[in-house]
C-alpha positions as CSV (number, residue, x, y, z in Angstrom):
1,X,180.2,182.7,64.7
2,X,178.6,181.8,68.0
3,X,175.9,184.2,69.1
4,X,176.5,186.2,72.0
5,X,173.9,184.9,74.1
6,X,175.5,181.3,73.9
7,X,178.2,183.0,75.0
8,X,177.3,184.4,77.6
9,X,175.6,181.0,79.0
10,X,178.5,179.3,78.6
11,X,180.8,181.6,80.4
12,X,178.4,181.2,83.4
13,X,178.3,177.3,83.4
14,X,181.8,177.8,83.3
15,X,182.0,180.0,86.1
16,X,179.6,178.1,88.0
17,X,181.5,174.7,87.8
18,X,184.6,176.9,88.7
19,X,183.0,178.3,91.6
20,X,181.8,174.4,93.1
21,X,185.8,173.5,92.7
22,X,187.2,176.4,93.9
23,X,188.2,176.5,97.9
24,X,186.6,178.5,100.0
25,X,187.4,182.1,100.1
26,X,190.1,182.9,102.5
27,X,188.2,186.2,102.9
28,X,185.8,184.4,104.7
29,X,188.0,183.6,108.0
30,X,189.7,186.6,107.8
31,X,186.8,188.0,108.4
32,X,185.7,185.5,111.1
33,X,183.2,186.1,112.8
34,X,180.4,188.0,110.5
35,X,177.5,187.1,112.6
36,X,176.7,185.5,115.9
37,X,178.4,182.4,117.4
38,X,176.8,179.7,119.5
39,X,178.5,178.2,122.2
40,X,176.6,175.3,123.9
41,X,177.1,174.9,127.8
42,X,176.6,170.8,128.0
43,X,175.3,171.6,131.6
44,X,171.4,173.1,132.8
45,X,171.6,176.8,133.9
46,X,173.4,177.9,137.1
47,X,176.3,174.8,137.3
48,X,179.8,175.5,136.6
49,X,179.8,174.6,133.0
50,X,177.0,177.5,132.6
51,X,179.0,179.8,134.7
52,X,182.1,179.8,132.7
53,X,180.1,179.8,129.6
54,X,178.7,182.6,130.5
55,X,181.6,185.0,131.7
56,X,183.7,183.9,128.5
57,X,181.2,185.2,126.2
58,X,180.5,188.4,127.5
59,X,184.6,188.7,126.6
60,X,184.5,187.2,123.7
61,X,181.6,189.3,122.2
62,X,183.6,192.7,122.9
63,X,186.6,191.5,121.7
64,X,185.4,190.0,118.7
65,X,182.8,192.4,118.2
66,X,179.8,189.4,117.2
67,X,177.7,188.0,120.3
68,X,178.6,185.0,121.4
69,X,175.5,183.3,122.6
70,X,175.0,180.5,125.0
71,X,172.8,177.6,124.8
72,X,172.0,175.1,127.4
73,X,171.6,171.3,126.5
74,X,171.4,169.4,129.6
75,X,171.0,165.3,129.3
76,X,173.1,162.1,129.4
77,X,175.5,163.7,131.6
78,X,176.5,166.2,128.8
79,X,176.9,163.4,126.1
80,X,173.8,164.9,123.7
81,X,175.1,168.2,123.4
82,X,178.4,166.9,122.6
83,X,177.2,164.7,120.2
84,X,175.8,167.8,118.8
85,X,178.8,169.4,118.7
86,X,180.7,166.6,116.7
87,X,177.2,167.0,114.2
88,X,178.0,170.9,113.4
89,X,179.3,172.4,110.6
90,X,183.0,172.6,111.1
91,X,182.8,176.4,110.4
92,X,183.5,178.1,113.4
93,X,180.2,179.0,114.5
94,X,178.8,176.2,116.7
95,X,181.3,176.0,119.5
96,X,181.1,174.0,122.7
97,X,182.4,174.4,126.3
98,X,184.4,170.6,126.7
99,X,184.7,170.1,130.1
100,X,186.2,167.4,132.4
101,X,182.8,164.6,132.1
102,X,182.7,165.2,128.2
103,X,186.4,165.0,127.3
104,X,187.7,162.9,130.2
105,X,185.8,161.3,132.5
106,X,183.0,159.9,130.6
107,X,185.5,158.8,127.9
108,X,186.6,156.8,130.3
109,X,184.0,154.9,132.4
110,X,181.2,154.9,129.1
111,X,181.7,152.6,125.8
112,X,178.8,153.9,124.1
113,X,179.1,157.6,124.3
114,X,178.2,158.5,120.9
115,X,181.0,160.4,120.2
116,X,185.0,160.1,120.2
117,X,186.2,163.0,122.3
118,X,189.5,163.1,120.6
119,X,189.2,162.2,117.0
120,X,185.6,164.4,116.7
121,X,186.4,167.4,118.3
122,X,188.9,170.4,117.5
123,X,190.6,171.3,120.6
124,X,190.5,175.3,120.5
125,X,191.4,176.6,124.3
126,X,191.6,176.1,127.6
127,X,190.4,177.9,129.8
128,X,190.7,177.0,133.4
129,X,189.9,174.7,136.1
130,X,189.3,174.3,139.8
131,X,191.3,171.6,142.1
132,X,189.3,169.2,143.6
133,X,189.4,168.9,147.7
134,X,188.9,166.3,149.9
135,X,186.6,167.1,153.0
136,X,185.5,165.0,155.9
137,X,182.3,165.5,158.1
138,X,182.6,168.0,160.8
139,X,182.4,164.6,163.5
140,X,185.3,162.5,161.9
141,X,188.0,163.0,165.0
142,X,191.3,163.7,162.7
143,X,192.4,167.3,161.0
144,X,195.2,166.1,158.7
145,X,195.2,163.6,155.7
146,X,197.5,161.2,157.5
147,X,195.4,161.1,160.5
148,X,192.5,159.9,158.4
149,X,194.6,157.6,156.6
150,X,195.2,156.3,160.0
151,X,191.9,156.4,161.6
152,X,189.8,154.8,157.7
153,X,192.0,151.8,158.3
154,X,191.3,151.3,162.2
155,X,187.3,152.1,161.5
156,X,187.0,150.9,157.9
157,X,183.3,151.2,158.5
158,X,183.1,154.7,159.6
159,X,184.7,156.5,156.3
160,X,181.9,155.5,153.7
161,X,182.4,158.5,150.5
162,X,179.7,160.2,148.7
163,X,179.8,161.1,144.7
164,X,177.6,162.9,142.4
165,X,177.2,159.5,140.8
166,X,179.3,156.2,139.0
167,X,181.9,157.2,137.3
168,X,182.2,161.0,138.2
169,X,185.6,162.8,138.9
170,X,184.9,162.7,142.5
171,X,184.5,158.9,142.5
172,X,187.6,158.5,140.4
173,X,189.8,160.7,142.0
174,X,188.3,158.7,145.7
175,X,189.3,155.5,143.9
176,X,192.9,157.0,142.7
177,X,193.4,157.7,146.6
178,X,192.3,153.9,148.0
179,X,194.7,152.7,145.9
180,X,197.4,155.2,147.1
181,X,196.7,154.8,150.9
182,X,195.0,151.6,151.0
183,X,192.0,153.5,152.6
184,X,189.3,150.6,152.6
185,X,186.1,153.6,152.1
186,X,183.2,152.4,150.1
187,X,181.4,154.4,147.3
188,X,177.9,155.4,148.3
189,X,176.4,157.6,144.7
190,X,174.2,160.0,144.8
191,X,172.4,162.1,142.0
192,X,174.2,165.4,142.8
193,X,177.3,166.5,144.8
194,X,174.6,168.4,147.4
195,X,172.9,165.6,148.4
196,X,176.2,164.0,149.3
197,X,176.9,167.1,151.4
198,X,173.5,167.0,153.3
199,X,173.9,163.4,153.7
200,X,177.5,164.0,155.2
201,X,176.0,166.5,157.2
202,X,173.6,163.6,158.7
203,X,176.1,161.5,159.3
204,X,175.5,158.7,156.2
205,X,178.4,159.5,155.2
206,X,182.2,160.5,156.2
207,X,184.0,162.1,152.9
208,X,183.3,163.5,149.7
209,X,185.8,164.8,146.9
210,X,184.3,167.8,145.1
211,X,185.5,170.5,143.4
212,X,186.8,173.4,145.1
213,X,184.4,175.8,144.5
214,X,181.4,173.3,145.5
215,X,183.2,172.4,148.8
216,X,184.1,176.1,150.2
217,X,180.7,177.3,151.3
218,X,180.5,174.1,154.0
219,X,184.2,174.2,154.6
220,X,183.6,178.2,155.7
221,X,180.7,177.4,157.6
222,X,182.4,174.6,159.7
223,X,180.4,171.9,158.6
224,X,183.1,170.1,156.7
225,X,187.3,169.5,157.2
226,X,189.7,170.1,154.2
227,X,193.0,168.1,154.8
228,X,194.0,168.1,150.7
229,X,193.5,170.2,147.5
230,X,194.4,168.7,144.2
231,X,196.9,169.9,141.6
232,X,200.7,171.6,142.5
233,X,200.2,174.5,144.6
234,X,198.1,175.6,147.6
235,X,194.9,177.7,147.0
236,X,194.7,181.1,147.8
237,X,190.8,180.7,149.5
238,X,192.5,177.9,151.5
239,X,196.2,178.9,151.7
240,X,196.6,176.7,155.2
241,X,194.8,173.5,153.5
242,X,198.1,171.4,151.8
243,X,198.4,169.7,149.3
244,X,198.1,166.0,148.0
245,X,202.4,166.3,147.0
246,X,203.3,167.7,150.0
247,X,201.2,165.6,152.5
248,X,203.1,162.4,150.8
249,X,201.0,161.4,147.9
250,X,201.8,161.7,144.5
251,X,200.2,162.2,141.2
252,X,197.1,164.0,142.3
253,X,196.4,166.9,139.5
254,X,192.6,166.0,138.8
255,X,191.0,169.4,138.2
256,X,187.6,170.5,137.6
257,X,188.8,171.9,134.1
258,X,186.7,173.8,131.5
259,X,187.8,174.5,127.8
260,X,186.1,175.3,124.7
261,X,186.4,172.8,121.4
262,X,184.4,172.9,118.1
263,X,183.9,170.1,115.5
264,X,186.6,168.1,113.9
265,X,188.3,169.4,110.9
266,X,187.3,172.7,112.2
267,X,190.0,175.5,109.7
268,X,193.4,176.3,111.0
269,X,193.1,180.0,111.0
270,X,189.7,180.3,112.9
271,X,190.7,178.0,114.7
272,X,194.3,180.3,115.8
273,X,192.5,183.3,116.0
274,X,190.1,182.2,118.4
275,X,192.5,180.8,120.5
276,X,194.7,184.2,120.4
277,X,191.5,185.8,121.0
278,X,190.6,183.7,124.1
279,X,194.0,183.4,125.5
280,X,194.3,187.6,125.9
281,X,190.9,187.4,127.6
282,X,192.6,185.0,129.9
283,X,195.3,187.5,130.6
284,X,193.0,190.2,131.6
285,X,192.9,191.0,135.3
286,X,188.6,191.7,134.8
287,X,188.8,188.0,134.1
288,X,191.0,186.7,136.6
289,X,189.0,188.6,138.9
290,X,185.6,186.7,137.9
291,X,187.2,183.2,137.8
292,X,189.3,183.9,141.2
293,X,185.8,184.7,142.8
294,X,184.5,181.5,141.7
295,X,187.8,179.3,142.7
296,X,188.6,179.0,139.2
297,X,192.5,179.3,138.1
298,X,193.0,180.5,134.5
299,X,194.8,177.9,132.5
300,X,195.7,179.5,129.0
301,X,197.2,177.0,126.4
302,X,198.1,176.4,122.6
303,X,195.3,174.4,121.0
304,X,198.2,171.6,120.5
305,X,198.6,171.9,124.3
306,X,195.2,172.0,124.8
307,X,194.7,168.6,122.8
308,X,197.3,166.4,124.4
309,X,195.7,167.4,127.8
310,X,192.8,165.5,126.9
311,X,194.5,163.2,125.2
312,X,196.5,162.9,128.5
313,X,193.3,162.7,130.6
314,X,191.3,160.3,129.2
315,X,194.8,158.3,129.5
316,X,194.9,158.4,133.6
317,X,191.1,158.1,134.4
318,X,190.8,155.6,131.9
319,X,193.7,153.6,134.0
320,X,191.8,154.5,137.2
321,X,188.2,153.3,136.1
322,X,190.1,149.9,135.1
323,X,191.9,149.3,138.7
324,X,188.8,149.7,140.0
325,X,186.2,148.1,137.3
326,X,184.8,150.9,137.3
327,X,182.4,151.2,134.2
328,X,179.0,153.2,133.6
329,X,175.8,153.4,131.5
């Protein structure tokens, strides 16, 4: 007879090598999330990235009842912390704000990124974006996007464009326009969208292409023209400005989009529920009201949904970046 003791020892190899085999515990997502959540912001403090970061946790934590906190890994125009992300533990608990440059633009103009922004990534939510305007100096004599059409090609040395640097969506989107209108404007790159302002301001330069929300503070103040807003409807901060569609130009939907992703491979069911979770913060009017305030339009979307959109736009700026041999370090 084999004494109890031996027994006993073998019962807990046994359960031992069962518990090393078995799956994980679908307890353990159900219960998702049991402690706090880190979602890194690939931008320094105070940008848009940061922002958004910033008034999607606050939601998150009272809805989900963990904190959700935020940290800030600036560098490489946001490719370290997203290398980072693709590094984590595909458990639901390092998370990472994808944005436009990580998931679109860099993809696009950058071959060694360190990082696949389609097959290392699970696409989790959208969450919103900001059209993209295009402004001219307060001196450049037109008020409409025709008229500068018109007056670029009779003083092709007069409508120089600034960008926050090579490969940017400003630049691209300024590069998807010459090749619509035939525009003959020359890319001057500088190392933030300000200084481009400042120098537009000086009279360097004629044009820039930011994002909404960067452009309305000189547009108020006079200092700059808006003749076109990107994407398929008007903006409520600049209902008379048109836009792209209706002023005869096609094709224009670049945004400054935000979302949130995780690492591949990350499970199905964290992976739903944070989506459900995020999506009815989306809906609320508290957060409508903080992204309207910051020109931001709420873009809610199935993680599916959410992952052919980057698909889809690393597709077109890709394209873009070729037509114009575009290509950065």
């Amino acid at each position: 007879m084999i004494p109890f003791a031996c027994r006993y020892m073998h019962m807990l190899a046994l359960l031992s090598i069962i518990a090393i085999f078995a799956p994980a515990p679908a307890i353990a997502q159900d219960n998702y999330p049991n402690r706090p959540v880190k979602i890194i912001a690939p931008q320094a403090p105070g940008g848009g990235v940061d922002l958004v970061a910033r008034i999607i946790s606050d939601r998150l934590r009272i809805a989900m009842g963990q904190p959700f906190v935020i940290e800030n890994q600036a560098g490489a125009g946001g490719a370290i912390a997203t290398q980072m992300t693709a590094r984590a533990q595909p458990d639901g608990y390092t998370l990472m704000i994808g944005y436009v440059a990580t998931h679109a633009t860099n993809p696009a103009v950058k071959r060694n990124l360190g990082y696949d922004a389609v097959k290392d990534f699970t696409p989790i939510a959208m969450l919103g974006g900001t059209p993209n305007v295009l402004v001219v100096a307060r001196a450049v004599p037109v008020s409409t996007l025709q008229e500068f059409v018109a007056y670029a090609k009779a003083n092709p040395r007069k409508v120089d464009y600034g960008t926050s640097g090579v490969g940017t969506l400003n630049h691209l989107l300024m590069e998807q326009f010459k090749h619509a209108s035939d525009v003959p404007s020359m890319a001057v790159p500088y190392r933030s969208i300000s200084q481009a302002f400042s120098d537009a301001m000086g009279g360097q330069i004629a044009v820039i292409f930011p994002g909404l929300a960067a452009a309305l503070p000189h547009v108020r103040s006079g200092a700059f023209k808006p003749l076109a807003v990107t994407g398929d409807k008007r903006q409520a901060v600049l209902p008379d400005v048109p836009t792209f569609k209706e002023s005869g130009y096609e094709g224009f939907n670049g945004l400054t989009w935000y979302g949130i992703v995780g690492p591949a491979k990350l499970p199905e069911a964290i992976t739903k529920k944070l989506n459900d979770e995020i999506n009815k913060v989306l809906a609320s009017p508290e957060l409508r009201e903080s992204f309207t305030a910051e020109a931001l339009n709420v873009m809610p979307m199935t993680p599916a949904q959410f992952g052919k959109y980057i698909a889809d736009e690393i597709a077109h700026w890709t394209a873009v970046a070729r037509a114009s041999k575009i290509e950065a370090e």
